[in-house]
N, C-alpha and C positions, 0 to 999 in steps of 0.2 A: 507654663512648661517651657514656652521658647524664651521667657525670660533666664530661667534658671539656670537653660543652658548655656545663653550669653556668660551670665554669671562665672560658669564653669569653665567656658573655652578663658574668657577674661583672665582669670588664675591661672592656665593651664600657660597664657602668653608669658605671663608675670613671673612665673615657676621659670619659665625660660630664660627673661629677660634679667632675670634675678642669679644666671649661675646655679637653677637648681640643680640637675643633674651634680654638677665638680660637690658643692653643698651635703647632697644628699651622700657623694661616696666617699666625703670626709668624714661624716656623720658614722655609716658603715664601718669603716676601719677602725673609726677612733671606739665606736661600740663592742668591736672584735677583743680590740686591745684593752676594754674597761671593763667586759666580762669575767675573765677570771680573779682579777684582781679584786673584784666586787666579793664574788663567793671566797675568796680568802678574808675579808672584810667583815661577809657573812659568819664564816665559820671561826672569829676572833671575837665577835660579841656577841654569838650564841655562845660558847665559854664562859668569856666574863660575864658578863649579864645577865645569860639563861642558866648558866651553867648547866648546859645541854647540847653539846656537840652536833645530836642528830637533828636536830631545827634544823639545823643551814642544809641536811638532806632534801627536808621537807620543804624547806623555802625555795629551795633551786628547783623541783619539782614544781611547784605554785611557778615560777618565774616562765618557765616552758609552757606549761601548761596549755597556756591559748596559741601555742606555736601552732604549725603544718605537721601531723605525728610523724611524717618523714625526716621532716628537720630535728625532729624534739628526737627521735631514737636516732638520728647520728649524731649529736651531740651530749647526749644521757651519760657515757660511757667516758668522755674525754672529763665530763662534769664531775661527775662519780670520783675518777682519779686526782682530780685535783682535789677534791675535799677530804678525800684521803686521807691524803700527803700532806694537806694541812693539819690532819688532827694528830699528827706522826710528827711533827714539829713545835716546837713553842710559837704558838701564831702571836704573842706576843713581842715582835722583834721590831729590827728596822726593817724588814721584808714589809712588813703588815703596815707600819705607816707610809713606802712608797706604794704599798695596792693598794693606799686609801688616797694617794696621789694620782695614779696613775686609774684610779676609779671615775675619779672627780673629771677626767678628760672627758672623758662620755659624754658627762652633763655639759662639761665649754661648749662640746662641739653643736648638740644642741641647741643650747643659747646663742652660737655663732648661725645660727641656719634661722630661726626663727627671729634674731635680729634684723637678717635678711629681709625675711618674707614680711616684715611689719613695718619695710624702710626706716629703721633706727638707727642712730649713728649710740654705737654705747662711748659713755663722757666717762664711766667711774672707773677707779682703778683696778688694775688686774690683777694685785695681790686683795682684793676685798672680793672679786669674782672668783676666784680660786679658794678663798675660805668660804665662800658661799654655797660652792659646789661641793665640796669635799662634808657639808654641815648637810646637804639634801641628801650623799651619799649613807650619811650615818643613819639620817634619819627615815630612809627609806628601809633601809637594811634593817632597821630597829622596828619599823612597822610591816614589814616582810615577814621577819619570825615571830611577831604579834598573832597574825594570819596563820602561820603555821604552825603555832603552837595551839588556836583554835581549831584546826584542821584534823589536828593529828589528836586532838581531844573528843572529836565529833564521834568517829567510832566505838570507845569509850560510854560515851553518854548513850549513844544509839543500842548497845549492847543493855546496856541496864536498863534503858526503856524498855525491850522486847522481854526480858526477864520478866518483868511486870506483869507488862501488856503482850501478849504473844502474835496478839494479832496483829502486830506493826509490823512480824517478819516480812512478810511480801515486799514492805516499802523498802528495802535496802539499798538501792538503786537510787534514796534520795541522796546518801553519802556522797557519791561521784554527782551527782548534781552540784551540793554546796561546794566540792573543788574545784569544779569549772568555774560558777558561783564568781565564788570569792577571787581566782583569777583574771575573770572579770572585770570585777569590783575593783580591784588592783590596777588595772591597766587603763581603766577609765578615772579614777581619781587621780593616777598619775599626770594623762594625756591634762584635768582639767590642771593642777598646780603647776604644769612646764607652762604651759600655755599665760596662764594669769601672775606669775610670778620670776619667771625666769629673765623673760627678753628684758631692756629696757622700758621704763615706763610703765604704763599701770593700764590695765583694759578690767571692762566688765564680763560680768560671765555672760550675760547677751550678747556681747561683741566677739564672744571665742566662740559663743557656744555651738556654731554652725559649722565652723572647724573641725572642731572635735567631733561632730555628728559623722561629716564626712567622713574623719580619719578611722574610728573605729571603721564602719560600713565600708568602706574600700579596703581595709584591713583586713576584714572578713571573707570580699570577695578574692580581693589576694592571693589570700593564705590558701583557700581552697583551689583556686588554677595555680595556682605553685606547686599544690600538691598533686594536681592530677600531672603536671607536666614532670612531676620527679618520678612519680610513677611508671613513664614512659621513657625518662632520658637519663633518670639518675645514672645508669651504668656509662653514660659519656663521660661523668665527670671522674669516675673510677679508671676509665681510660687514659684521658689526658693527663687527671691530676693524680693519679696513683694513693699514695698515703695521705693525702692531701686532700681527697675529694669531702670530706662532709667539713674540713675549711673552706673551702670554697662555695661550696652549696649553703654554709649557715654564712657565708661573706654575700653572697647573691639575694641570700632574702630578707638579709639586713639592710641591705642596696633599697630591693624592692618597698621593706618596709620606711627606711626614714625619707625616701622621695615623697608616699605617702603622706607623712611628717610634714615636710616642708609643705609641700601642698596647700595641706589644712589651712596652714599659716595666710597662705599666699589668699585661698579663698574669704579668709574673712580681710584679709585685707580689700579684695578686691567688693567687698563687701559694702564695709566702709566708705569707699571712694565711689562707689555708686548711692548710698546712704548721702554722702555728703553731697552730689551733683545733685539730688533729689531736692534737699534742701535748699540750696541754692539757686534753683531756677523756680522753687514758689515764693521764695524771699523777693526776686524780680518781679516776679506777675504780681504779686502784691504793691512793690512799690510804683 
């Protein structure tokens, strides 16, 4: 246990020493500013592709999902009108391929944070990192409405089940399980591809994988004291920020979540370099 801690304060130095905090609130903004632009992204190849407009409701729903429900119902309603407004428009235009530009930032900023915490210098160019991002943007978006076209088929299937079998009504309460479920599912598959694909260089999933344990589980705790404290203070930010407040409030716990983020990073790093001192001082007593 006191080792683990070690471990933890170790990262916690490295998080510091590393410029997490500046990191973490680039990461924030540049996330504020790649959300909408995403769901217009969303709602242009649920179109072409699904040709089903209302997925990218359903996928923006799934995306919230594991939020703090205080954050997720101030931001429902700003989401809602953007999707809108996109379906009120030809999402087909030059709009839709700068939101698949200005999507792709989210992912840089990311990659720039996790660079960081894994001491990598990136060598490749940045017009090959910019079609890289803008390629995970499609391809999350494209597995998003995957998920939510499963999602929004479950009730469907779950109905004709109970037709059958009547005795399954009681279990209805599994449907809102598979939506958590699958949001889930989503945000840990995510957490494992940034991790093992994105930074520079190439890691195993044993070498993330303690990371990503972290990041979820502090994630979790999080989100839950974020929500008890909006429960108590949310009306300050209605104060100070006026029309402004559930911007600020979804900018704070994007704050909160990508420090988390970097974190992860920083711990398996620090992981590593305990890993490798290990090694290295039995390679001595041996020789």
């Amino acid at each position: 246990m006191r080792q683990a801690w070690r471990i933890a304060l170790d990262a916690f130095y490295r998080f510091n020493a590393d410029d997490g905090w500046a990191i973490a609130s680039h990461i924030a903004l540049s996330g504020l500013m790649a959300m909408f632009p995403f769901l217009l992204v969303l709602t242009a190849i649920a179109a072409g592709v699904f040709n089903s407009e209302n997925l990218a409701e359903e996928a923006a729903r799934i995306l919230i999902e594991v939020w703090p429900k205080d954050v997720a119902d101030m931001i429902a309603l700003d989401i809602t009108s953007v999707l809108i407004s996109a379906r009120r428009g030809n999402v087909f235009t030059v709009g839709a391929v700068l939101s698949l530009f200005f999507a792709s930032s989210g992912i840089e900023a990311l990659r720039v944070g996790l660079n960081r915490a894994y001491g990598i210098v990136e060598t490749r160019p940045w017009w090959l990192l910019r079609l890289e991002s803008i390629l995970y943007v499609i391809i999350g978006a494209i597995a998003l409405l995957a998920f939510a076209f499963l999602v929004l088929l479950a009730p469907i299937i779950w109905a004709t089940a109970v037709r059958y079998i009547p005795e399954l009504a009681p279990f209805g309460w599994l449907i809102t399980f598979v939506r958590y479920t699958v949001a889930a599912v989503i945000l840990v598959i995510a957490t494992v591809i940034v991790h093992l694909w994105l930074p520079a260089g190439r890691r195993s999933l044993s070498e993330v994988a303690p990371g990503i344990a972290a990041t979820i589980i502090l994630w979790l705790v999080a989100g839950e004291i974020f929500a008890q404290y909006l429960a108590e203070f949310a009306f300050t930010y209605a104060v100070y920020y006026a029309g402004l407040a559930s911007v600020m409030i979804l900018l704070v716990f994007l704050y909160l979540s990508a420090s988390i983020f970097v974190y992860g990073g920083e711990l398996n790093t620090a992981l590593a370099s305990r890993r490798r001192r290990y090694l290295s001082e039995n390679e001595m007593e041996i020789s």
